[in-house]
N, C-alpha and C positions, 0 to 999 in steps of 0.2 A: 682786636677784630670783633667787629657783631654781625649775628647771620641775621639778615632781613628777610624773612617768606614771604612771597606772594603769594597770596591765598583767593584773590578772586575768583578763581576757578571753583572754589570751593560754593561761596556764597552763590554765582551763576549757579553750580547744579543745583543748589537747595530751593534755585526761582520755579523750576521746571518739573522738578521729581518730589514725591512726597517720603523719598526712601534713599538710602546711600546706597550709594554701589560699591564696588569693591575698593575701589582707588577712593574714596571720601574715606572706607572705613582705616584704610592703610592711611593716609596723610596723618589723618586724626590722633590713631596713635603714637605716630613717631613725632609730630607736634609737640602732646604732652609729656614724649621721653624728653626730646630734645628741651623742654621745659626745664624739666627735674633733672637732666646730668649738666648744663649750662655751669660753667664758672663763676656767673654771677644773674643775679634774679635780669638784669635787663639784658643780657647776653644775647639772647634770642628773641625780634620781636618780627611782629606780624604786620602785614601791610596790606589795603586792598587799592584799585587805583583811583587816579582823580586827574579828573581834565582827561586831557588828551594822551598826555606822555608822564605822569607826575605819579605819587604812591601819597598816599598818606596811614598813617599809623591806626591801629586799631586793637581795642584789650582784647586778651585773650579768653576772657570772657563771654565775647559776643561768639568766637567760636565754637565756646565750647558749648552756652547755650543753643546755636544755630542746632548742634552734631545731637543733643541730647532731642532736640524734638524730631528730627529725622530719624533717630535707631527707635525710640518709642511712640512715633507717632502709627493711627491705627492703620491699619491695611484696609486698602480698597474691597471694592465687594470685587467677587471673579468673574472676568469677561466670559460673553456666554463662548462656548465651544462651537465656533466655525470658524468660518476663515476669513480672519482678518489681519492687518498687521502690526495690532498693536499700539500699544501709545508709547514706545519710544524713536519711533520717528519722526510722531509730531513732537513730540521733546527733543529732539536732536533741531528740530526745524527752528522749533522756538530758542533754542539755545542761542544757534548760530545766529538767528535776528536779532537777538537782547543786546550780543555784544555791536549793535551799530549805533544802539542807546547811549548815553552819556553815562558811566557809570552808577555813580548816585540814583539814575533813574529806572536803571534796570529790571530789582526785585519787586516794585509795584508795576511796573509795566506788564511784566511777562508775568506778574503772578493773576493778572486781572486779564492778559489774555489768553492766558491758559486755562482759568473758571470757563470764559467766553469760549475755547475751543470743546470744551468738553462737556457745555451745554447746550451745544448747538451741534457737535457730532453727528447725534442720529437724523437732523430736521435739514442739513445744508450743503449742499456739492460741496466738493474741497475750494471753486474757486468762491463762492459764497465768505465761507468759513473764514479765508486769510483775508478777504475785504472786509469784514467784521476784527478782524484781529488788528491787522495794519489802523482801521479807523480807532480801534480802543488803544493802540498805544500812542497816537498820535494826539487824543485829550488826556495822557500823564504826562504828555512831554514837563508840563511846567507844574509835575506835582513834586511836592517835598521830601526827600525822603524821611519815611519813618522809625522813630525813636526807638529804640530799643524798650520794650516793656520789663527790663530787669537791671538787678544794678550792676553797672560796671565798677571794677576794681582797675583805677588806670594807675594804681602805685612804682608798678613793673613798665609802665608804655614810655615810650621817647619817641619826642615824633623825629619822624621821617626828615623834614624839610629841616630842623635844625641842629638834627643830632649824626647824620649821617655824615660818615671818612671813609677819604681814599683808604680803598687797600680793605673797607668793607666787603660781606660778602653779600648776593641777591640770591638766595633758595630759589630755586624752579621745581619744584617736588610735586606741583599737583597736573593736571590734564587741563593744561593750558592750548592745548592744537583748535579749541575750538574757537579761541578769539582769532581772528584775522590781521587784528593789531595790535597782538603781542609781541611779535617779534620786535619791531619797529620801536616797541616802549623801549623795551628789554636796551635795544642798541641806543636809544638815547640815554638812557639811566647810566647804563656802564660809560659812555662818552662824559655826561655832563657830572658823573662824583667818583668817576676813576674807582665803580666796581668791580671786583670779582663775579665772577658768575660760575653759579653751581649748577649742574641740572641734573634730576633723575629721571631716568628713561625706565618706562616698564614692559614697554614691548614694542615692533616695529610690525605688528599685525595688519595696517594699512602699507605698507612698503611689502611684504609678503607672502600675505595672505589680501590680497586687494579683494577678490572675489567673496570677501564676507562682507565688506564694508560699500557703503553708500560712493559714489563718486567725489560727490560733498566732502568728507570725511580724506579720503585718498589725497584729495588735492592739496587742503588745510594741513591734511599730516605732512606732507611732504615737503611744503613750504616752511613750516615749522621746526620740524625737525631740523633741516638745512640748514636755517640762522641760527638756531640752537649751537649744532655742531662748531659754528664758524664765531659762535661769539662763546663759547663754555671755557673757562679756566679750568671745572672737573667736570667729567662726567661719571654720574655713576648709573649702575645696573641691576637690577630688582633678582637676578639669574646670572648663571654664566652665561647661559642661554641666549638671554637678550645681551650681553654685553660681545657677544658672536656676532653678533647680527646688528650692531650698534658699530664695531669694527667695520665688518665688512661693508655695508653702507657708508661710512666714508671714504673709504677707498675705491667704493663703485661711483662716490659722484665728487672724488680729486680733492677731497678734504684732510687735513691734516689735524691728528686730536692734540691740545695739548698737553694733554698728561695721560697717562695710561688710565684705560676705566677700571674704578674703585667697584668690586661686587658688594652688595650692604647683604647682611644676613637678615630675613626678613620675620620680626614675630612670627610666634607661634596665637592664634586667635586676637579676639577683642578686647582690653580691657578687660575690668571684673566679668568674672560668666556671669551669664546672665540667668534667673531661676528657670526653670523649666517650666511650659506651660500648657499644659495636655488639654488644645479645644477639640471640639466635636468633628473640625474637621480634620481631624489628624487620625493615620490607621490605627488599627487597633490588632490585627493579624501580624503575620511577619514581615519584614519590606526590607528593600533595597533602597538607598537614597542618593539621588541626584539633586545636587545642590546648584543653581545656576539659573539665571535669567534665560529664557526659551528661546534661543538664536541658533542659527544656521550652525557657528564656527564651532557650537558647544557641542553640536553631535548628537542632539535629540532624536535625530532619524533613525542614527545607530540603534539607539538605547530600545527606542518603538519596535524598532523589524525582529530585534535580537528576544525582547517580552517575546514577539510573538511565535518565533520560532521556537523556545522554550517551553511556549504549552501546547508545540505539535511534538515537542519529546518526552517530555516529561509529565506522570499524572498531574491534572488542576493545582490538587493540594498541596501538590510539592513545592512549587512556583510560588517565591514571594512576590510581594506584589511589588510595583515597581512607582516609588515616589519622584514627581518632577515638584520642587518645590524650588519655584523661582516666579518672576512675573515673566507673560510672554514680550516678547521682541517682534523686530522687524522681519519680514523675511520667512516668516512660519507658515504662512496662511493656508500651504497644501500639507503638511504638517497635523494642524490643529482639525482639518477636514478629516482628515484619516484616522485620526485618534475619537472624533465624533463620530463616524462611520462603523466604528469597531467597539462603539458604546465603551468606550475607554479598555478595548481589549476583555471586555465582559466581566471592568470592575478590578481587572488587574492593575490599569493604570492609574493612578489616583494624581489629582495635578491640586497642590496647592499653592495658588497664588499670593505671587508676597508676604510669605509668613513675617511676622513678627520675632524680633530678636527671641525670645519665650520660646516661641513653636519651635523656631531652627534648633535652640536646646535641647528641646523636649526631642525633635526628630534625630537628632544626632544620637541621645542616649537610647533609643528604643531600638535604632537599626541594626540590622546583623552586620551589614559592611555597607560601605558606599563608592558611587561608581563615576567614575568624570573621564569623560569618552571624547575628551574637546580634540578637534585638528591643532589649535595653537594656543598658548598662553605665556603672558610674560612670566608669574609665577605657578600659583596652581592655590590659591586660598582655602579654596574648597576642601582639597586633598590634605593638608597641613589640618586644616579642622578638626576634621574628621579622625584623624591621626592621637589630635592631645584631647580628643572625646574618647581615647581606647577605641574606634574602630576605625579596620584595614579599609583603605580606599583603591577598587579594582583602577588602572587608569589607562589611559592611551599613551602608547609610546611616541609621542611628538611633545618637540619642544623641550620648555622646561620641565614639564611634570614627573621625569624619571629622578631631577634633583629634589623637588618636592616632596616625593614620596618615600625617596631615601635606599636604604637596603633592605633588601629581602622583598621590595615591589613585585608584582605581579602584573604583568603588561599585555595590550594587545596592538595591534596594525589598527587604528581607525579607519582605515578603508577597508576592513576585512571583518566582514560581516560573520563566517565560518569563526576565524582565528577568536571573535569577541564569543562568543554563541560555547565554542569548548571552554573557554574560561569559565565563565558563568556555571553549566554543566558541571563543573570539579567542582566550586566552592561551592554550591548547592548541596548537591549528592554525596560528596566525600568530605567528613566529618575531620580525619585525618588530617588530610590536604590545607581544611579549611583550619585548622588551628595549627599547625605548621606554620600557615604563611600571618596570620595573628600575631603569632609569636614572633616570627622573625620580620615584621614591620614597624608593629606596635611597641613590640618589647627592644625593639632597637634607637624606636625614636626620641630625640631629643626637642623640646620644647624649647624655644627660643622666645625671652624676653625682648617686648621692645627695646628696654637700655641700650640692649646691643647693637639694637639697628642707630639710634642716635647716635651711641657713642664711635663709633665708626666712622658716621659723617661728621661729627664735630672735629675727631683725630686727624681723618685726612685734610680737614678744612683750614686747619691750625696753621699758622705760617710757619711754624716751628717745623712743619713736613713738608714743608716746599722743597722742592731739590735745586730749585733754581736760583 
């Protein structure tokens, strides 16, 4: 048996984003586990597509260089603070049009009209903008794609088209909802070489939680997910959480799973840590830290109302300051108004945008505790972080994050603005309190190696655990 990944999804976001998001930085590692526990060096290989319905093979080199310029490449300057919504929904926008490209033509397409959209942002209506956009991708239709500027190692690669057996398996592990016509491949591939198909699910936030997500987004997931379900040999589950909600959803739309969903244990961080790197614009007083891209479902509102109530209880000085270190999102705009409004809570709130792998070190090590106040999430990245940095992560009780943060967590209602406000208030003021629950999070948690997450899904993968 050899596991074939699809990895397109991966190269799309790196068209569109100059930075990984949580799901690139999760693939990425279990990629290279799955590398290094494999039975044999070509065991595992990677594939992005070609044509219409076709895969062709690719080193895992070209990967791995893609991932290393995105975790180190520099961070944007900070959008000024008012109200806007952001550039990831003109990336979400552009995403979703790339994939109507030919594959191959994609990453120059969408990478020349993404310069285009974001140099002409301040000067052009939005309907301006997409007819400058639509005309630049329309003269790469017939450009080449380009060469990789480093060496491949293809000792390990088998292509696709002549190495490929029945009884193979097809990985579905990255956020493939946003091609249109993926599912469609997916069901030809498994028709025309008698695959297996794997898919990992990381959350059903669009099925939901619709009300975070664009209608766009809602539809695509929905359709998605459905051929998914109808064409998966395994599914597996990033939570139990999501593997709840992965159940229930086929039995609300008459589906039948065929085999029980597999939970995979999810690493504990990234790869090598990364050094710490203490810029100018990082605090230098005491802080609280919120890790997370600036969106509705994360709970930023909370985290704002709750600083503010905190310094009508407590003197100035006592109140650490309150770090938002992520880039903003869609959906903020009256958000970012109020936080301008309130001169960042008068220097309480400090917002760093898109820190660098460096910064987020550096801010993990300096903080007293960190706080992730999200309505949903499939796992809780942030929370696990924060955790194998030695500090406790305050969090919300929804979803998966009470398995994320393990025992001895400290929770509150995210719809409960009071309930969040007296948490904060303890861990603050009571020294006690506050190393009590240190203790019993920090000193409980166990760090989880990717291996574990590979070795799991190679286990279950194995034919040898087929019960059929």
């Amino acid at each position: 048996m050899r596991l074939w990944i699809d990895v397109e999804d991966f190269f799309a976001h790196a068209a569109v984003s100059t930075r990984p998001s949580g799901i690139q930085r999760l693939t990425y590692e279990v990629y290279a586990a799955l590398r290094g526990c494999a039975a044999t060096p070509d065991a595992v290989q990677f594939v992005r597509h070609d044509g219409s319905s076709g895969l062709r093979s690719i080193a895992w080199d070209e990967i791995d260089a893609l991932f290393q310029r995105l975790s180190n490449g520099a961070a944007p300057p900070p959008p000024p603070a008012q109200a806007q919504s952001g550039p990831s929904a003109t990336q979400a926008r552009l995403r979703h049009l790339a994939f109507r490209l030919a594959p191959e033509l994609r990453e120059a397409a969408v990478s020349a009209a993404l310069s285009s959209a974001r140099a002409l942002a301040a000067l052009a209506t939005a309907a301006r903008l997409w007819a400058r956009l639509a005309t630049t991708m329309l003269r790469r239709i017939t450009a080449s794609r380009p060469t990789p500027a480093f060496p491949i190692d293809t000792s390990a690669v088998r292509d696709f088209k002549t190495s490929v057996q029945p009884g193979d398996v097809l990985g579905i592990f990255g956020s493939h909802w946003h091609d249109p016509t993926h599912a469609a491949r997916v069901a030809s591939l498994r028709q025309a070489h008698g695959l297996q198909v794997a898919v990992l699910v990381y959350d059903l936030i669009p099925v939901r939680f619709a009300e975070f997500c664009s209608p766009g987004v809602v539809q695509r997931f929905h359709a998605w997910m459905g051929a998914m379900l109808d064409q998966a040999d395994q599914v597996f589950a990033i939570s139990n959480a999501t593997a709840d909600d992965t159940r229930a959803y086929a039995a609300e739309t008459g589906r039948r799973l065929s085999r029980p969903i597999v939970v995979t244990p999810i690493g504990t961080g990234f790869g090598d840590r990364p050094a710490p790197i203490r810029t100018q614009r990082l605090p230098t007083g005491p802080y609280v830290l919120f890790v997370s891209s600036i969106e509705v479902r994360k709970n930023h509102l909370l985290a704002f109302r709750a600083w503010k109530r905190l310094l009508s209880l407590l003197p100035r000085e006592q109140v650490p300051a309150l770090v938002f270190a992520g880039r903003q999102g869609p959906m903020v705009g009256d958000l970012m108004q109020q936080i301008a409004n309130t001169q960042n809570l008068g220097g309480k709130l400090i917002i760093i945008d898109d820190p660098s792998d460096g910064e987020l070190a550096a801010l993990y090590e300096g903080c007293r505790f960190s706080l992730f106040p999200s309505f949903a999430e499939g796992w809780g990245l942030p929370v696990t972080e924060s955790l194998g940095y030695g500090r406790p992560c305050l969090i919300a009780h929804a979803t998966s994050l009470p398995e994320a943060a393990g025992p001895g967590a400290i929770s509150f209602d995210p719809d409960n603005l009071g309930d969040a406000v007296d948490k904060l208030v303890t861990l603050i003021t009571d020294e006690t309190a506050f190393s009590a629950w240190t203790t019993a999070t920090v000193g409980q948690f166990r760090p989880i190696p990717w291996t574990e997450t590979a070795r799991c899904l190679l286990r279950t993968l194995s034919p040898a655990s087929d019960p059929r």
